[in-house]
C-alpha positions as CSV (number, residue, x, y, z in Angstrom):
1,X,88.7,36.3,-5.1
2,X,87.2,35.6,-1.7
3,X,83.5,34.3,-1.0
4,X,81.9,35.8,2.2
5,X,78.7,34.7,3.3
6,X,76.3,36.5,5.9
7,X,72.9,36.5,6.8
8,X,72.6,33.2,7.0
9,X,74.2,32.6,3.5
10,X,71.9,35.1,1.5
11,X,75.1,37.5,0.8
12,X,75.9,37.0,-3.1
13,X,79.0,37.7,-3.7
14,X,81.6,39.9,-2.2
15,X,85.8,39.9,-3.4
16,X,88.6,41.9,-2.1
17,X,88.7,44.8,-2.8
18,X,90.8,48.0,-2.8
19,X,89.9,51.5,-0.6
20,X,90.4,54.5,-2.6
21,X,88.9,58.6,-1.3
22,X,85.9,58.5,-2.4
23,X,83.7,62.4,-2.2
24,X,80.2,63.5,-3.4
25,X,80.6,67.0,-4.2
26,X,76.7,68.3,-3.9
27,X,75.2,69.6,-1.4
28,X,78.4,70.4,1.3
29,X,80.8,68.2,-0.4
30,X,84.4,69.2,-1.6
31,X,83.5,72.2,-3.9
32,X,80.2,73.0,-2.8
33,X,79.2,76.9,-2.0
34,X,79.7,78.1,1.5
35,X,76.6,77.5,3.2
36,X,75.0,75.6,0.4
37,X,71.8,73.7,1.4
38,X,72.7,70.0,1.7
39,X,70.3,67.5,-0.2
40,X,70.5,64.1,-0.4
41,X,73.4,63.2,-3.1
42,X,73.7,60.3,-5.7
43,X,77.7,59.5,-5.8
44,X,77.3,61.8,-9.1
45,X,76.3,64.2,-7.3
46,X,72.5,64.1,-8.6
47,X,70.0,65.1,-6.3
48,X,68.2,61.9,-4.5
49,X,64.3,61.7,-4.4
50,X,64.6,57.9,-3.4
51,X,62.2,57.2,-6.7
52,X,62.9,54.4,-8.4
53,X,64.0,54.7,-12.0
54,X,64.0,52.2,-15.0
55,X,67.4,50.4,-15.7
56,X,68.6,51.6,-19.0
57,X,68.7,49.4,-22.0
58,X,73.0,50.3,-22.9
59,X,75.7,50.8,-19.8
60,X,76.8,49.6,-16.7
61,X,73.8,48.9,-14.9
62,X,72.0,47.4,-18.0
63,X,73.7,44.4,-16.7
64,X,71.0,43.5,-14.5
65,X,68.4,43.5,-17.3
66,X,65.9,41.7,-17.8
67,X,65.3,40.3,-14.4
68,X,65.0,43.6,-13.1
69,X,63.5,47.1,-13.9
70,X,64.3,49.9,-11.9
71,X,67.1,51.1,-9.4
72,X,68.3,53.9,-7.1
73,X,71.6,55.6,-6.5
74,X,72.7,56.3,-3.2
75,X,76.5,57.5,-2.8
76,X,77.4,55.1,-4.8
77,X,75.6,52.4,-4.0
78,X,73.3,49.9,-6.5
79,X,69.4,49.2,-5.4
80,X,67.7,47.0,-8.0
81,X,64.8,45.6,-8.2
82,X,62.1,43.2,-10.2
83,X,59.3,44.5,-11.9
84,X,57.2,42.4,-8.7
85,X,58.9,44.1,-6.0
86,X,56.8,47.6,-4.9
87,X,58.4,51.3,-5.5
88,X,57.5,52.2,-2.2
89,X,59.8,49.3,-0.9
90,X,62.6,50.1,-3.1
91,X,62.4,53.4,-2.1
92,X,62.1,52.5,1.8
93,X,65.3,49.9,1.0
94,X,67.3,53.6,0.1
95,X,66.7,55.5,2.4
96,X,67.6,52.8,5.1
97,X,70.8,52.7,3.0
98,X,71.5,56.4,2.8
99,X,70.9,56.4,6.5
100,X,73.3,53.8,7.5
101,X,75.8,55.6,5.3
102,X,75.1,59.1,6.0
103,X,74.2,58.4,9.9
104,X,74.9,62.1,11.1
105,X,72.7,63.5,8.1
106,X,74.8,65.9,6.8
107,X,75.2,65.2,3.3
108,X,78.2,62.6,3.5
109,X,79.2,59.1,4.0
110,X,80.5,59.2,7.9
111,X,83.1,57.1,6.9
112,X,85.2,57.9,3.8
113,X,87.2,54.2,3.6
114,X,84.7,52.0,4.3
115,X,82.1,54.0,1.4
116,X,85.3,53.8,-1.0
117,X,85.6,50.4,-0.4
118,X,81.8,50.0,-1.2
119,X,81.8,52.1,-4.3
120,X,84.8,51.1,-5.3
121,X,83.3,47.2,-5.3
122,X,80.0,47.9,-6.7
123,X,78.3,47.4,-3.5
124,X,74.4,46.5,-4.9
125,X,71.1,45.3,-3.1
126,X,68.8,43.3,-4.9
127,X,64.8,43.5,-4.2
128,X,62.8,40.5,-5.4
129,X,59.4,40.5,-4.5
130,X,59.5,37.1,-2.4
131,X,62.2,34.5,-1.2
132,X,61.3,32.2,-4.7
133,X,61.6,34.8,-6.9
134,X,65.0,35.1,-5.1
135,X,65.6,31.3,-5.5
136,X,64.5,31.6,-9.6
137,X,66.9,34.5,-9.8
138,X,69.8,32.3,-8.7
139,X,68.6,30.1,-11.3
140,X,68.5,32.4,-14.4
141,X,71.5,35.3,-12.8
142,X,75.0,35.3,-14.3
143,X,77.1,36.0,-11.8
144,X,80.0,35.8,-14.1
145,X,78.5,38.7,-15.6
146,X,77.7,41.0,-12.7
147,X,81.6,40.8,-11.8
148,X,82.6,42.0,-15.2
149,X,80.6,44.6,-15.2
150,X,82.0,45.3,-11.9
151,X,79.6,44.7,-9.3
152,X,81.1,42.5,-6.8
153,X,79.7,43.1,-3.3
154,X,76.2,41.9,-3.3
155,X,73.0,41.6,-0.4
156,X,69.3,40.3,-1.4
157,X,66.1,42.0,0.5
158,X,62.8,40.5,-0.3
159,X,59.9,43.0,-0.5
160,X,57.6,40.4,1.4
161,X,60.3,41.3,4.7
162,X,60.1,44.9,4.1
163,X,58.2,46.9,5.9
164,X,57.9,50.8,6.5
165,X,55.6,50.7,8.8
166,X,56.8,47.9,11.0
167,X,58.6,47.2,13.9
168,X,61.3,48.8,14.9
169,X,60.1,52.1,13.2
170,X,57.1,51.8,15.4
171,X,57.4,50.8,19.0
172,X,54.5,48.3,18.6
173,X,53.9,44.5,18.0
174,X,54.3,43.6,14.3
175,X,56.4,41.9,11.7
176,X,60.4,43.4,12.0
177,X,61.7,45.4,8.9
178,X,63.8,43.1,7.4
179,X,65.5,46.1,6.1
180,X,67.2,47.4,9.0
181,X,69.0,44.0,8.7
182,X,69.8,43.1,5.2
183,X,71.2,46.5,4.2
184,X,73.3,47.0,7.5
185,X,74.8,43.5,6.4
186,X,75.5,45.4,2.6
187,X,77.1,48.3,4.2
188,X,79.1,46.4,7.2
189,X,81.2,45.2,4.3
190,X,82.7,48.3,4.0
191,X,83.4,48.8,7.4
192,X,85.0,45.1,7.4
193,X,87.4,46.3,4.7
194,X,88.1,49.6,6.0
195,X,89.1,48.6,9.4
196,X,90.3,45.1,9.6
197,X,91.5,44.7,13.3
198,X,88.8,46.2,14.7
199,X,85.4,45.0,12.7
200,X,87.1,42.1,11.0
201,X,84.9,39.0,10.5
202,X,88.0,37.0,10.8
203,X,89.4,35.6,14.4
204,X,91.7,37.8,16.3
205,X,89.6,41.2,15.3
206,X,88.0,42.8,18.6
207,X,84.6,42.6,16.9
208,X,85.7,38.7,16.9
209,X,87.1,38.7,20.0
210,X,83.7,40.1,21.9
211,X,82.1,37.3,19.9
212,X,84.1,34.9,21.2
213,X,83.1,35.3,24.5
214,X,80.0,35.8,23.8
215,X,79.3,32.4,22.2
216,X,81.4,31.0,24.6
217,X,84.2,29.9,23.2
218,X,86.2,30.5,19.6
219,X,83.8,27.8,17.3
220,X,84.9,27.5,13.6
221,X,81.4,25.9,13.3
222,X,77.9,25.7,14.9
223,X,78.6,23.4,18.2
224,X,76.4,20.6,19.0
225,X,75.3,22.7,21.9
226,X,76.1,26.2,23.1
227,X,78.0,26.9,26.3
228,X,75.1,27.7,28.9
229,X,76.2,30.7,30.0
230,X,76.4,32.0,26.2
231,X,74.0,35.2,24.9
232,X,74.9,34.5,21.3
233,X,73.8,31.1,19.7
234,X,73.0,31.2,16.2
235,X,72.8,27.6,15.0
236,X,72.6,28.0,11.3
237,X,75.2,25.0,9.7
238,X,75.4,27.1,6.6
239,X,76.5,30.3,8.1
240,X,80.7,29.6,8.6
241,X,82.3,31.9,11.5
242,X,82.4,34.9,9.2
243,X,79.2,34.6,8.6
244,X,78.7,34.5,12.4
245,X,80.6,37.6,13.4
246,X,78.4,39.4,10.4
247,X,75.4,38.6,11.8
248,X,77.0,39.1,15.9
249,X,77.8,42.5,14.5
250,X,73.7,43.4,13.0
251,X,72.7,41.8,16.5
252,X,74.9,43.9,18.6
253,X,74.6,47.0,16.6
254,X,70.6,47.4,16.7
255,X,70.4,46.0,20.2
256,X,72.6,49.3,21.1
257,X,70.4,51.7,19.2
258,X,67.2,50.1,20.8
259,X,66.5,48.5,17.5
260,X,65.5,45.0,18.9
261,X,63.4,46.8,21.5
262,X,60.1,46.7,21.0
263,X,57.3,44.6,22.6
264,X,57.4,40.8,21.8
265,X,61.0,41.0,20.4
266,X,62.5,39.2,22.9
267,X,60.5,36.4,22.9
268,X,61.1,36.3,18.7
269,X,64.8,36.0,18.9
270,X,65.4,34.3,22.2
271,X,66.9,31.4,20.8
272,X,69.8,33.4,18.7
273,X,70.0,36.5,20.6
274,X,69.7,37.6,24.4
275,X,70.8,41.0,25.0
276,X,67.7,42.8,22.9
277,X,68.2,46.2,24.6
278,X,70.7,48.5,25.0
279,X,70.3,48.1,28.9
280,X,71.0,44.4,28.6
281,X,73.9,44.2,25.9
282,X,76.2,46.9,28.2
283,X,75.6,44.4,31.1
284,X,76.5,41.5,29.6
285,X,78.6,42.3,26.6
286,X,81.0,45.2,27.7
287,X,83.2,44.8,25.1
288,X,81.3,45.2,22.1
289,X,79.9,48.2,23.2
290,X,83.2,49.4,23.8
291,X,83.7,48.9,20.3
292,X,80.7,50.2,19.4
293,X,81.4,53.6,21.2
294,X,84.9,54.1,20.1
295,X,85.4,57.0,18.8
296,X,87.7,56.2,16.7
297,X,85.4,54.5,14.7
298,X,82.2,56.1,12.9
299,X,80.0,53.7,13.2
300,X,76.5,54.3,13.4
301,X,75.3,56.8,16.6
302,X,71.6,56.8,15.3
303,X,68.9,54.1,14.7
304,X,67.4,54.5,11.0
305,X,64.1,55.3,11.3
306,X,63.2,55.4,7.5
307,X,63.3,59.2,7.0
308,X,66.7,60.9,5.8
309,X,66.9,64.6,5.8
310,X,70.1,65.8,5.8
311,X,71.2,69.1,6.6
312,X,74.0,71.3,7.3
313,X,75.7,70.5,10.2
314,X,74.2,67.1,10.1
315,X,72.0,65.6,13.0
Protein backbone atom coordinates (compact mmCIF):
# COMPACT_ATOMS: atom_id res chain seq x y z
CA UNK A 1 0.00 0.00 0.00
CA UNK A 2 1.08 3.54 -0.65
CA UNK A 3 0.69 6.53 1.95
CA UNK A 4 -0.27 9.88 0.28
CA UNK A 5 -0.40 12.96 2.23
CA UNK A 6 -2.20 16.31 1.25
CA UNK A 7 -3.37 19.19 2.81
CA UNK A 8 -0.67 19.73 4.68
CA UNK A 9 -0.57 16.10 6.00
CA UNK A 10 -4.34 15.98 7.21
CA UNK A 11 -5.13 13.26 4.35
CA UNK A 12 -5.58 9.81 6.38
CA UNK A 13 -4.98 7.24 4.41
CA UNK A 14 -5.20 6.56 0.71
CA UNK A 15 -3.75 2.94 -1.12
CA UNK A 16 -3.73 1.90 -4.67
CA UNK A 17 -6.32 1.12 -5.88
CA UNK A 18 -8.07 -0.46 -8.94
CA UNK A 19 -10.70 1.64 -11.57
CA UNK A 20 -13.64 -0.36 -12.35
CA UNK A 21 -17.29 1.29 -14.39
CA UNK A 22 -18.95 2.47 -11.86
CA UNK A 23 -23.10 3.81 -12.71
CA UNK A 24 -26.02 5.11 -10.53
CA UNK A 25 -29.06 4.02 -12.16
CA UNK A 26 -31.75 6.71 -10.62
CA UNK A 27 -32.70 9.54 -11.92
CA UNK A 28 -31.04 9.41 -15.87
CA UNK A 29 -28.70 6.64 -15.14
CA UNK A 30 -28.30 3.39 -17.23
CA UNK A 31 -32.00 2.07 -16.95
CA UNK A 32 -33.72 4.97 -16.02
CA UNK A 33 -37.21 5.94 -17.96
CA UNK A 34 -36.88 8.26 -20.86
CA UNK A 35 -37.22 11.58 -19.73
CA UNK A 36 -37.26 10.58 -16.04
CA UNK A 37 -36.72 13.57 -13.60
CA UNK A 38 -33.16 13.45 -12.38
CA UNK A 39 -32.74 13.76 -8.44
CA UNK A 40 -29.86 13.63 -6.59
CA UNK A 41 -28.68 9.81 -6.35
CA UNK A 42 -26.89 7.85 -3.43
CA UNK A 43 -24.55 5.15 -5.39
CA UNK A 44 -27.63 2.75 -4.48
CA UNK A 45 -29.53 4.65 -6.24
CA UNK A 46 -31.57 6.18 -3.08
CA UNK A 47 -32.83 9.46 -3.45
CA UNK A 48 -30.31 12.20 -1.66
CA UNK A 49 -31.84 14.81 0.78
CA UNK A 50 -28.26 15.60 2.08
CA UNK A 51 -29.73 14.74 5.86
CA UNK A 52 -27.64 13.15 7.90
CA UNK A 53 -28.57 9.67 9.16
CA UNK A 54 -27.42 7.51 12.20
CA UNK A 55 -24.65 4.94 11.54
CA UNK A 56 -26.13 1.63 11.97
CA UNK A 57 -25.19 -0.62 14.86
CA UNK A 58 -24.29 -4.16 12.24
CA UNK A 59 -22.48 -3.60 8.55
CA UNK A 60 -20.05 -1.85 6.74
CA UNK A 61 -20.26 1.47 7.91
CA UNK A 62 -20.77 0.37 11.69
CA UNK A 63 -17.10 0.41 11.49
CA UNK A 64 -16.85 3.91 12.35
CA UNK A 65 -18.87 3.47 15.59
CA UNK A 66 -18.59 4.87 18.34
CA UNK A 67 -16.62 7.95 17.55
CA UNK A 68 -19.14 8.85 15.20
CA UNK A 69 -23.05 9.04 14.71
CA UNK A 70 -24.31 9.85 11.51
CA UNK A 71 -23.35 9.86 7.73
CA UNK A 72 -24.46 10.68 4.13
CA UNK A 73 -24.18 8.79 0.84
CA UNK A 74 -23.23 10.58 -2.07
CA UNK A 75 -22.40 8.37 -5.27
CA UNK A 76 -20.63 6.39 -3.38
CA UNK A 77 -18.95 8.35 -1.28
CA UNK A 78 -18.63 8.08 2.88
CA UNK A 79 -19.44 11.46 5.05
CA UNK A 80 -19.16 10.74 8.78
CA UNK A 81 -19.40 12.64 11.39
CA UNK A 82 -19.14 13.01 15.53
CA UNK A 83 -22.10 13.46 17.55
CA UNK A 84 -20.22 17.43 18.13
CA UNK A 85 -20.04 18.21 14.61
CA UNK A 86 -23.61 20.18 13.36
CA UNK A 87 -26.11 18.50 10.75
CA UNK A 88 -26.28 21.49 8.84
CA UNK A 89 -22.40 21.19 8.33
CA UNK A 90 -22.49 17.64 7.44
CA UNK A 91 -25.05 18.26 5.15
CA UNK A 92 -23.17 21.49 3.66
CA UNK A 93 -19.88 18.98 3.55
CA UNK A 94 -22.32 16.76 0.85
CA UNK A 95 -23.47 18.80 -1.15
CA UNK A 96 -19.97 20.37 -1.84
CA UNK A 97 -19.04 16.71 -2.54
CA UNK A 98 -21.92 15.93 -4.83
CA UNK A 99 -21.10 19.11 -6.60
CA UNK A 100 -17.44 18.45 -7.24
CA UNK A 101 -18.58 15.01 -8.47
CA UNK A 102 -21.58 15.78 -10.32
CA UNK A 103 -20.13 19.38 -11.67
CA UNK A 104 -22.59 19.63 -14.75
CA UNK A 105 -25.68 18.68 -12.47
CA UNK A 106 -27.18 16.20 -14.37
CA UNK A 107 -27.51 13.33 -12.14
CA UNK A 108 -23.96 11.71 -12.76
CA UNK A 109 -20.42 11.61 -11.78
CA UNK A 110 -18.63 13.72 -14.85
CA UNK A 111 -16.04 11.40 -14.71
CA UNK A 112 -16.79 7.60 -14.69
CA UNK A 113 -12.88 6.36 -13.78
CA UNK A 114 -11.91 8.71 -11.40
CA UNK A 115 -15.70 8.11 -9.28
CA UNK A 116 -14.86 4.24 -9.75
CA UNK A 117 -11.64 4.68 -8.42
CA UNK A 118 -13.25 6.56 -5.43
CA UNK A 119 -16.04 4.07 -4.77
CA UNK A 120 -14.16 1.42 -5.56
CA UNK A 121 -11.50 2.64 -2.48
CA UNK A 122 -14.04 3.70 0.03
CA UNK A 123 -13.37 7.23 -0.48
CA UNK A 124 -14.75 8.79 3.12
CA UNK A 125 -14.71 12.41 4.79
CA UNK A 126 -14.61 12.60 8.35
CA UNK A 127 -16.40 15.75 10.29
CA UNK A 128 -15.10 16.35 13.75
CA UNK A 129 -16.32 19.25 15.35
CA UNK A 130 -12.73 20.95 15.96
CA UNK A 131 -9.03 20.26 15.00
CA UNK A 132 -8.55 18.37 18.85
CA UNK A 133 -11.30 16.38 18.53
CA UNK A 134 -9.56 15.44 15.25
CA UNK A 135 -6.21 15.01 17.16
CA UNK A 136 -8.19 12.60 19.98
CA UNK A 137 -9.65 10.70 17.00
CA UNK A 138 -6.19 9.72 15.84
CA UNK A 139 -5.64 8.74 19.32
CA UNK A 140 -8.58 6.27 19.89
CA UNK A 141 -9.24 5.40 15.55
CA UNK A 142 -8.13 1.94 14.25
CA UNK A 143 -7.00 2.49 11.14
CA UNK A 144 -6.23 -1.16 10.76
CA UNK A 145 -9.82 -1.48 11.02
CA UNK A 146 -11.22 1.09 8.55
CA UNK A 147 -8.95 -0.76 5.75
CA UNK A 148 -10.61 -4.04 6.44
CA UNK A 149 -13.71 -2.96 6.30
CA UNK A 150 -12.66 -1.36 3.11
CA UNK A 151 -12.34 2.24 3.48
CA UNK A 152 -9.10 3.29 2.27
CA UNK A 153 -9.08 6.71 0.84
CA UNK A 154 -9.66 9.13 3.64
CA UNK A 155 -9.92 13.35 4.06
CA UNK A 156 -10.84 15.13 7.67
CA UNK A 157 -13.02 18.50 7.60
CA UNK A 158 -13.53 20.23 10.90
CA UNK A 159 -16.96 21.79 11.40
CA UNK A 160 -15.15 24.89 13.18
CA UNK A 161 -13.74 25.55 9.17
CA UNK A 162 -16.98 24.97 7.64
CA UNK A 163 -18.94 27.47 6.68
CA UNK A 164 -22.11 27.89 4.41
CA UNK A 165 -22.33 31.07 4.58
CA UNK A 166 -18.81 32.17 4.11
CA UNK A 167 -16.50 33.28 1.70
CA UNK A 168 -16.29 32.13 -1.43
CA UNK A 169 -20.13 31.45 -1.47
CA UNK A 170 -20.55 35.10 -0.80
CA UNK A 171 -18.42 37.66 -2.39
CA UNK A 172 -17.75 39.44 0.92
CA UNK A 173 -15.02 39.61 3.70
CA UNK A 174 -15.26 36.55 6.06
CA UNK A 175 -13.67 33.36 7.15
CA UNK A 176 -13.06 30.89 3.70
CA UNK A 177 -15.18 27.54 3.68
CA UNK A 178 -12.84 25.23 4.47
CA UNK A 179 -14.96 22.95 2.54
CA UNK A 180 -14.41 23.99 -0.90
CA UNK A 181 -10.82 22.76 -0.02
CA UNK A 182 -10.83 19.59 2.00
CA UNK A 183 -13.39 17.74 -0.07
CA UNK A 184 -11.77 18.78 -3.54
CA UNK A 185 -8.57 17.24 -1.90
CA UNK A 186 -11.08 13.85 -1.24
CA UNK A 187 -12.20 13.80 -4.68
CA UNK A 188 -8.82 14.84 -6.65
CA UNK A 189 -7.81 11.37 -5.63
CA UNK A 190 -9.82 10.00 -8.09
CA UNK A 191 -8.82 12.03 -10.67
CA UNK A 192 -5.04 11.25 -9.64
CA UNK A 193 -5.82 7.60 -10.29
CA UNK A 194 -7.79 7.90 -13.21
CA UNK A 195 -5.52 9.89 -15.18
CA UNK A 196 -2.00 9.46 -14.14
CA UNK A 197 0.06 11.56 -16.81
CA UNK A 198 -1.94 14.23 -16.79
CA UNK A 199 -3.12 15.03 -12.85
CA UNK A 200 -0.41 12.84 -11.35
CA UNK A 201 0.99 14.04 -8.06
CA UNK A 202 4.14 12.42 -9.04
CA UNK A 203 7.09 14.27 -11.27
CA UNK A 204 6.84 14.11 -14.88
CA UNK A 205 2.80 14.49 -14.88
CA UNK A 206 1.76 17.90 -16.67
CA UNK A 207 -0.13 18.86 -13.52
CA UNK A 208 3.66 18.37 -12.08
CA UNK A 209 5.28 19.81 -14.68
CA UNK A 210 3.19 23.38 -14.41
CA UNK A 211 4.17 23.04 -10.79
CA UNK A 212 7.47 22.95 -11.44
CA UNK A 213 7.68 26.06 -12.95
CA UNK A 214 5.74 27.46 -10.96
CA UNK A 215 7.78 26.92 -7.74
CA UNK A 216 10.63 27.47 -9.68
CA UNK A 217 12.33 24.67 -9.90
CA UNK A 218 11.61 20.68 -9.45
CA UNK A 219 12.08 20.62 -5.22
CA UNK A 220 11.62 17.12 -3.59
CA UNK A 221 11.33 19.28 -0.41
CA UNK A 222 10.40 22.75 0.93
CA UNK A 223 13.74 24.95 -0.09
CA UNK A 224 15.38 27.15 2.24
CA UNK A 225 13.98 29.88 0.15
CA UNK A 226 11.75 30.06 -2.93
CA UNK A 227 13.02 31.24 -6.28
CA UNK A 228 11.95 35.06 -6.44
CA UNK A 229 10.27 34.95 -9.38
CA UNK A 230 8.08 31.88 -7.98
CA UNK A 231 3.97 32.28 -7.57
CA UNK A 232 3.74 29.02 -5.69
CA UNK A 233 5.64 28.69 -2.20
CA UNK A 234 4.08 26.57 0.19
CA UNK A 235 6.64 26.07 2.97
CA UNK A 236 4.98 23.32 5.03
CA UNK A 237 8.11 20.62 5.98
CA UNK A 238 5.55 18.09 6.49
CA UNK A 239 3.82 18.19 3.20
CA UNK A 240 6.41 15.91 0.66
CA UNK A 241 6.11 16.97 -3.20
CA UNK A 242 2.99 14.95 -3.56
CA UNK A 243 1.58 16.60 -1.06
CA UNK A 244 2.64 19.82 -2.83
CA UNK A 245 1.13 19.14 -6.29
CA UNK A 246 -2.19 18.16 -4.22
CA UNK A 247 -2.48 21.29 -2.76
CA UNK A 248 -0.88 23.24 -6.36
CA UNK A 249 -3.81 21.51 -7.84
CA UNK A 250 -6.82 22.96 -5.03
CA UNK A 251 -4.83 26.40 -5.51
CA UNK A 252 -4.97 26.41 -9.16
CA UNK A 253 -8.36 24.92 -9.60
CA UNK A 254 -10.45 27.50 -7.39
CA UNK A 255 -8.22 30.42 -8.56
CA UNK A 256 -9.77 29.47 -12.16
CA UNK A 257 -13.30 29.29 -11.06
CA UNK A 258 -12.96 32.67 -9.12
CA UNK A 259 -12.93 30.80 -5.90
CA UNK A 260 -9.95 32.69 -4.20
CA UNK A 261 -11.61 35.88 -5.43
CA UNK A 262 -13.19 37.70 -3.00
CA UNK A 263 -12.14 40.82 -1.02
CA UNK A 264 -9.16 40.39 1.45
CA UNK A 265 -8.22 36.99 -0.09
CA UNK A 266 -5.17 38.04 -1.51
CA UNK A 267 -3.76 39.50 1.29
CA UNK A 268 -4.77 35.93 3.32
CA UNK A 269 -2.78 33.68 1.10
CA UNK A 270 -0.03 35.89 -0.25
CA UNK A 271 2.59 33.98 1.21
CA UNK A 272 1.61 30.48 -0.44
CA UNK A 273 -0.34 31.49 -3.34
CA UNK A 274 -0.19 34.52 -5.96
CA UNK A 275 -2.39 34.07 -8.76
CA UNK A 276 -5.92 34.40 -6.68
CA UNK A 277 -8.00 35.15 -9.76
CA UNK A 278 -8.74 33.64 -12.80
CA UNK A 279 -7.26 36.88 -14.55
CA UNK A 280 -3.96 36.52 -12.82
CA UNK A 281 -3.37 32.57 -12.99
CA UNK A 282 -3.87 32.62 -17.10
CA UNK A 283 -1.15 35.32 -17.07
CA UNK A 284 1.18 33.81 -15.16
CA UNK A 285 0.52 30.12 -15.16
CA UNK A 286 -0.50 29.19 -18.87
CA UNK A 287 0.02 25.82 -18.56
CA UNK A 288 -2.09 24.85 -15.85
CA UNK A 289 -4.86 26.39 -17.27
CA UNK A 290 -4.27 24.55 -20.28
CA UNK A 291 -4.70 21.62 -18.25
CA UNK A 292 -7.46 22.83 -16.66
CA UNK A 293 -9.44 23.53 -19.94
CA UNK A 294 -8.64 20.36 -21.76
CA UNK A 295 -11.25 18.89 -22.91
CA UNK A 296 -10.20 15.83 -22.70
CA UNK A 297 -10.39 15.91 -19.19
CA UNK A 298 -13.78 16.52 -17.07
CA UNK A 299 -12.62 18.39 -14.65
CA UNK A 300 -14.65 20.79 -12.89
CA UNK A 301 -16.17 23.83 -15.34
CA UNK A 302 -18.28 25.23 -12.28
CA UNK A 303 -17.39 26.68 -8.80
CA UNK A 304 -19.61 24.84 -6.03
CA UNK A 305 -21.62 27.17 -4.56
CA UNK A 306 -23.29 24.92 -1.91
CA UNK A 307 -26.67 24.29 -3.78
CA UNK A 308 -26.91 20.98 -6.03
CA UNK A 309 -29.90 20.68 -8.16
CA UNK A 310 -29.51 18.48 -10.80
CA UNK A 311 -31.47 18.18 -13.77
CA UNK A 312 -31.91 16.78 -17.11
CA UNK A 313 -29.51 17.90 -19.36
CA UNK A 314 -27.38 18.98 -16.53
CA UNK A 315 -26.24 22.75 -16.03
Amino acid sequence: METVASSGARLLLVSLIAAVSVACVEGGGPGAPSGAAVAPCFFDGTPADFTPRPIPESGRLSVFRPHFDRYLNVFGVWVVATPATEAAKVSHAGTILAEWIDNDEDGLPDDAAAHAALVVGGAFLVMPATEDEMEELHESLSFDELEEAGFHIGQDLYGEETFPAGPPHLMARGRFDAALEEVLHLVSNGWVEAHPEALGYRPGSRLTDAMDLARGGRFRRVPRRYPEAAWYHYDDRTCDYECMAAEYLYWALTSHLGGQAFPGRAEEIAIEWECPTPELLAARDPAVVKLLTDPSLPLPRVLPDGEYRPQVGGR
